[in-house]
C-alpha positions in Angstrom: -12.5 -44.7 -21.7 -13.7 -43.6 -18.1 -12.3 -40.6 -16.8 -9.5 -41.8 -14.1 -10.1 -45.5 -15.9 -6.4 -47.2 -16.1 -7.7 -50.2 -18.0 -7.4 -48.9 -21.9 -4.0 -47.4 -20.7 -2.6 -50.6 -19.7 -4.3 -52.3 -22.5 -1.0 -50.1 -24.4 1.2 -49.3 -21.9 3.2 -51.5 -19.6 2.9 -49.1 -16.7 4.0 -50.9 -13.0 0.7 -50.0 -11.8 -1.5 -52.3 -14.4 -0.7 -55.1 -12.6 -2.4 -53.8 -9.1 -5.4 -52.1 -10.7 -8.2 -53.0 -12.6 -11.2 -55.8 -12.2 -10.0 -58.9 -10.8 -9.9 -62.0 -12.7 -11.3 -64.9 -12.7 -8.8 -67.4 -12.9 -6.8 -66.0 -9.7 -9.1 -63.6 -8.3 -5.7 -61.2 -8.1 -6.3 -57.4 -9.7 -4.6 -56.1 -12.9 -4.8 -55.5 -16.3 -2.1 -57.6 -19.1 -0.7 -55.3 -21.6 -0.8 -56.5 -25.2 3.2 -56.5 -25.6 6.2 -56.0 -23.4 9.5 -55.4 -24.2 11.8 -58.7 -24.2 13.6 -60.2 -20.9 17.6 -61.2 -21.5 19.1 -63.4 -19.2 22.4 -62.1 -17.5 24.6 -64.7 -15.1 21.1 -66.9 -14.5 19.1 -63.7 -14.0 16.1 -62.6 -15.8 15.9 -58.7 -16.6 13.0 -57.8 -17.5 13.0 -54.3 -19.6 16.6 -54.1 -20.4 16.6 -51.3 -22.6 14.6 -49.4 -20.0 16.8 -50.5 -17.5 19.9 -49.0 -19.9 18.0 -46.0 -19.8 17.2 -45.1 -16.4 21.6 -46.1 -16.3 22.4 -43.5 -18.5 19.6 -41.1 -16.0 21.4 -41.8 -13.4 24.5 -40.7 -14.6 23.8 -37.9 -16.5 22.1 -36.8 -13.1 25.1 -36.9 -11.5 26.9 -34.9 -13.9 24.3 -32.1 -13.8 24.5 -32.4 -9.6 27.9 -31.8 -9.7 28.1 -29.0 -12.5 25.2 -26.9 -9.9 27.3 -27.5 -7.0 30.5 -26.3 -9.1 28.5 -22.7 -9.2 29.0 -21.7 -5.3 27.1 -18.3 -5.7 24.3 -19.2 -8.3 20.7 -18.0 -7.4 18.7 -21.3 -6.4 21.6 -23.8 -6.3 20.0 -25.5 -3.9 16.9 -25.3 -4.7 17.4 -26.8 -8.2 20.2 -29.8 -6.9 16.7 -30.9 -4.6 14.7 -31.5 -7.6 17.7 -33.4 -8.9 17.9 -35.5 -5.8 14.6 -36.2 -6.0 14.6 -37.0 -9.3 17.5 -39.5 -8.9 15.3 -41.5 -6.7 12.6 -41.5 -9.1 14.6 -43.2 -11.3 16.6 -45.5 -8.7 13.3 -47.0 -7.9 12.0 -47.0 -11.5 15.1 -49.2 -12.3 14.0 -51.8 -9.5 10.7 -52.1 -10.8 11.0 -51.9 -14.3 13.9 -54.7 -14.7 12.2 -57.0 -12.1 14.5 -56.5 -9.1 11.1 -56.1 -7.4 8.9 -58.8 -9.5 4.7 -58.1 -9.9 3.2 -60.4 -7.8 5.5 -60.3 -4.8 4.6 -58.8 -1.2 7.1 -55.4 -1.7 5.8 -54.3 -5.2 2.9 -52.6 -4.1 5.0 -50.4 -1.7 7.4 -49.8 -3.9 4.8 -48.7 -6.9 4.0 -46.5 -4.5 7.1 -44.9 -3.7 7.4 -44.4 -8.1 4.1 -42.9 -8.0 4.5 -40.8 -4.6 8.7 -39.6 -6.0 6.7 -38.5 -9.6 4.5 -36.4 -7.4 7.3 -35.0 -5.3 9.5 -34.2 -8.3 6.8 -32.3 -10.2 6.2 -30.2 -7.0 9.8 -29.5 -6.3 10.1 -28.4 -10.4 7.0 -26.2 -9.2 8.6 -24.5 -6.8 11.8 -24.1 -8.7 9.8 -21.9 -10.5 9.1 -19.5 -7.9 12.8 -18.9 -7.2 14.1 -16.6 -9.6 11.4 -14.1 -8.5 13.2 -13.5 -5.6 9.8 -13.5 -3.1 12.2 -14.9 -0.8 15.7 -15.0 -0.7 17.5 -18.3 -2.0 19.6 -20.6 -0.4 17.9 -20.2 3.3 16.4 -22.2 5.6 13.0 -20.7 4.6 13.4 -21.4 0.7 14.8 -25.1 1.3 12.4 -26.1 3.8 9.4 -24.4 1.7 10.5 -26.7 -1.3 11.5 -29.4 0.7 7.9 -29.6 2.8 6.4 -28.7 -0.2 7.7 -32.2 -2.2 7.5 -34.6 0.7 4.3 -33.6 1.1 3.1 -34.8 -1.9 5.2 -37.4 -1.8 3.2 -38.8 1.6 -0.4 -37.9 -0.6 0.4 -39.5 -3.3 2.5 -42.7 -1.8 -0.9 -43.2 0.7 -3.5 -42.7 -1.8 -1.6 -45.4 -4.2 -1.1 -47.8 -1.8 -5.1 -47.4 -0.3 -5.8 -48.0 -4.1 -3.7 -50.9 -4.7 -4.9 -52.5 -1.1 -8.3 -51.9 -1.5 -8.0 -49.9 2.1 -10.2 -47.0 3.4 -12.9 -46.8 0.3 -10.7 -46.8 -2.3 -10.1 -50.0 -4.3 -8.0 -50.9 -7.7 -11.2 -50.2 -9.8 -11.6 -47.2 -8.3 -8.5 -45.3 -9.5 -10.0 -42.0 -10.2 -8.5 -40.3 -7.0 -5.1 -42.0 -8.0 -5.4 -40.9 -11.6 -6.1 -37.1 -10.0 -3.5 -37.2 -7.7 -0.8 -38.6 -9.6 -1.1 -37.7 -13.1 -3.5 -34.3 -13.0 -1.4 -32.6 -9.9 2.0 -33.6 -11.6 0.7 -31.9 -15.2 -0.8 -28.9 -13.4 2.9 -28.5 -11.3 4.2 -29.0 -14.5 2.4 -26.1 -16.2 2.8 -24.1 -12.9 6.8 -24.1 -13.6 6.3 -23.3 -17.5 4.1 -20.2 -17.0 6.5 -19.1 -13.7 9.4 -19.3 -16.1 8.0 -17.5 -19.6 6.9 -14.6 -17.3 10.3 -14.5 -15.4 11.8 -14.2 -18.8 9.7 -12.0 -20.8 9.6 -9.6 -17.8 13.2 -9.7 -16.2 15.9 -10.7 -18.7 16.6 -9.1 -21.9 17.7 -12.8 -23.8 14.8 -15.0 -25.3 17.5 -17.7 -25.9 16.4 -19.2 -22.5 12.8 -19.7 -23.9 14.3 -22.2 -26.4 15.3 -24.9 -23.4 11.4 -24.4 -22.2 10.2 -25.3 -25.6 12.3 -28.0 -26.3 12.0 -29.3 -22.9 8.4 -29.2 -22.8 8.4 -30.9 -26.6 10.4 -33.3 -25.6 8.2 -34.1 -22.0 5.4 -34.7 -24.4 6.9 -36.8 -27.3 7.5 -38.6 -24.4 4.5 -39.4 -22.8 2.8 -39.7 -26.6 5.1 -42.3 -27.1 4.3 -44.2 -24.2 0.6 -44.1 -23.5 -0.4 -43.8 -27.6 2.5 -46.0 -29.6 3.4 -47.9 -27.2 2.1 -51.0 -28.3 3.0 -50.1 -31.9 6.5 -49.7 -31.3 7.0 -53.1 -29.5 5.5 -55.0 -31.9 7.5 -52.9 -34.6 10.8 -53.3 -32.9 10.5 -56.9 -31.9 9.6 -56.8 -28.4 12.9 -55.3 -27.9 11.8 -52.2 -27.2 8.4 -50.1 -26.3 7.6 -47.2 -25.0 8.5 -47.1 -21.7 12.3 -47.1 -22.7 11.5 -43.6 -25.4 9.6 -42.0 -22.7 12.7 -43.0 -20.5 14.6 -40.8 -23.0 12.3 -38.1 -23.7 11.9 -37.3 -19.8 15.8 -37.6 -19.0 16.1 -35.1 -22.4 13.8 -33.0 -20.6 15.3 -32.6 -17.2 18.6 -32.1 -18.7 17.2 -28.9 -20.4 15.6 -27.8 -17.2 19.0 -28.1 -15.7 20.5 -25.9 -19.2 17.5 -23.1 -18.9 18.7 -22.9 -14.9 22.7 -22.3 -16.0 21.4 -20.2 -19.1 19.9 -17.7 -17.0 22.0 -17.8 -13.7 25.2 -15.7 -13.7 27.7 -16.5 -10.9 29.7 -14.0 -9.3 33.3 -14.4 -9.6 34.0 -12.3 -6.8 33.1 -14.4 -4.4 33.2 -17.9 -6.1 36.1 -20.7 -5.0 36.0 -22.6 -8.4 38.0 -25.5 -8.9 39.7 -24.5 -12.0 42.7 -22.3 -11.3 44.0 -19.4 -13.7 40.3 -18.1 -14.2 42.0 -14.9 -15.4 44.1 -14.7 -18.2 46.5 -12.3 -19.1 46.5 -11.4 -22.9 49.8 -9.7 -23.1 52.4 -8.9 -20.8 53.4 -5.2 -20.0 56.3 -3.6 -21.8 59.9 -3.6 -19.9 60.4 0.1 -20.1 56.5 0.9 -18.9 56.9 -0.6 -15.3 56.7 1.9 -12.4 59.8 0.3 -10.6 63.5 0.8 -12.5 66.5 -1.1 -12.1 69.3 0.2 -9.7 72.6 0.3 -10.8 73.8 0.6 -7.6 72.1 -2.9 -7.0 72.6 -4.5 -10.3 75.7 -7.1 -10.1 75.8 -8.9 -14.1 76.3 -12.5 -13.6 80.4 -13.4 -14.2 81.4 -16.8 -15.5 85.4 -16.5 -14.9 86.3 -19.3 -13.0 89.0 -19.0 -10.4 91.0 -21.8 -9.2 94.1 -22.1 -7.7 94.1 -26.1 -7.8 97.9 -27.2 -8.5 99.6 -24.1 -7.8 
């Protein structure tokens, strides 16, 4: 296996991109490389869905990303509450557009998947770099929740977002040089950048929590997180292939890795609660009652005493002078 070289992947893996890269063939002259076993299609009201356990999965994403969303916005003075709700938006669209590809909303073959390949590729990129500069946050090099810190992350993502969508699609198209046998400056872009931002965001986080906080709990969710980030991508680009055939064809990796990456952001989201501590003094929760009063104060002990002069007991003679 060359370095960048996409072929043995797909040979495993059932990535989008193996059907736009790799040497052409013979039969059709079209580019791409068939994996050795795919999940099984089901048919739902005369449509075919392809991956429809993946397609479950990036469901269950999508929700559970919407839970997280609106727990952040719930904390109105957390440090990098915006910051961290952009990675989930970005993150979201990832996965929207994963679930158009993946179950065949967007079929291989068709003028739109190659743009919308792109768009996966170019939202993994963003996503990564938005994580990255999550990471820089709880330093405090800037202050959170200001133009400068939302624009910094936002430029920051979109730009690799417009790298990585235009170096895809020039390597899909064959345009400018690049071509879908040369995928080493899509393999660099894509899948080196994201694992360096990646690593970026670990290191940021140990050292923000070794050096700032006095709790080492937090340093479980990195752990776990970053286990789970890397079950995941075992799963799909080693076992893939062993997996679908053990299963049946009803599932492979792409639906595990599905799993293990939505595990993983949903502990990014529990390391960002576990070590962000909102002030009450200036919060507008939803929930009312956030104080509660544990026993109430003696008669006698209050400050203010009952006037006699003012105190009328309640009568309950009843004077009527009806028939008289």
């Amino acid at each position: 296996m060359a370095f960048g070289d996409f072929v043995s992947i797909c040979a495993k893996t059932p990535l989008p991109l193996c059907s736009l890269v790799g040497p052409a063939s013979t039969l059709t002259g079209s580019h791409g490389v068939i994996t050795t076993c795919y999940a099984r299609s089901i048919e739902l009201a005369n449509t075919i869905i392809f991956e429809a356990a993946a397609g479950f999965a990036h469901i269950l994403a999508l929700i559970m990303t919407v839970v997280m969303i609106l727990h952040v916005r719930s904390k109105f003075t957390a440090v990098g509450r915006k910051e961290i709700t952009t990675f989930f938006y970005f993150y979201s669209l990832l996965t929207i557009d994963s679930l158009l590809i993946d179950c065949g909303v967007v079929p291989p073959g068709t003028g739109p998947y190659p743009y919308f390949v792109a768009v996966q590729l170019g939202l993994a990129s963003a996503t990564c770099a938005s994580l990255m500069i999550n990471g820089f946050v709880g330093f405090q090099l800037y202050e959170d929740g200001t133009s400068l810190s939302i624009w910094l992350l936002r430029l920051c993502s979109v730009g690799m977002f417009i790298i990585s969508f235009v170096i895809s699609l020039l390597t899909f198209q064959g345009w400018a040089g690049l071509s879908p046998t040369n995928t080493i400056g899509l393999f660099v872009v894509v899948y080196l950048f994201s694992a360096i931002f990646i690593a970026v965001y670990v290191v940021m986080q140990v050292l923000l929590i070794l050096g700032t906080l006095q709790e080492r709990w937090p340093l479980w969710h990195i752990g776990f997180g970053i286990t789970s980030l890397v079950v995941g991508q075992v799963l799909l680009y080693v076992f893939s292939d062993t997996i679908c055939n053990g299963a049946s064809h009803y599932i492979d990796g792409v639906f595990l890795a599905t799993l293990c990456n939505l595990l993983a952001v949903m502990l990014v989201y529990k390391f960002w609660d576990s070590i962000t501590k909102e002030d009450l003094e200036f919060s507008v929760g939803q929930r009312q009652n956030n104080w509660e009063v544990k026993e109430l104060l003696p008669h006698d002990d209050s400050m203010y005493k009952e006037s006699d002069m003012y105190y009328q007991p309640a009568t309950h003679v009843r004077h009527s002078t009806a028939g008289y």
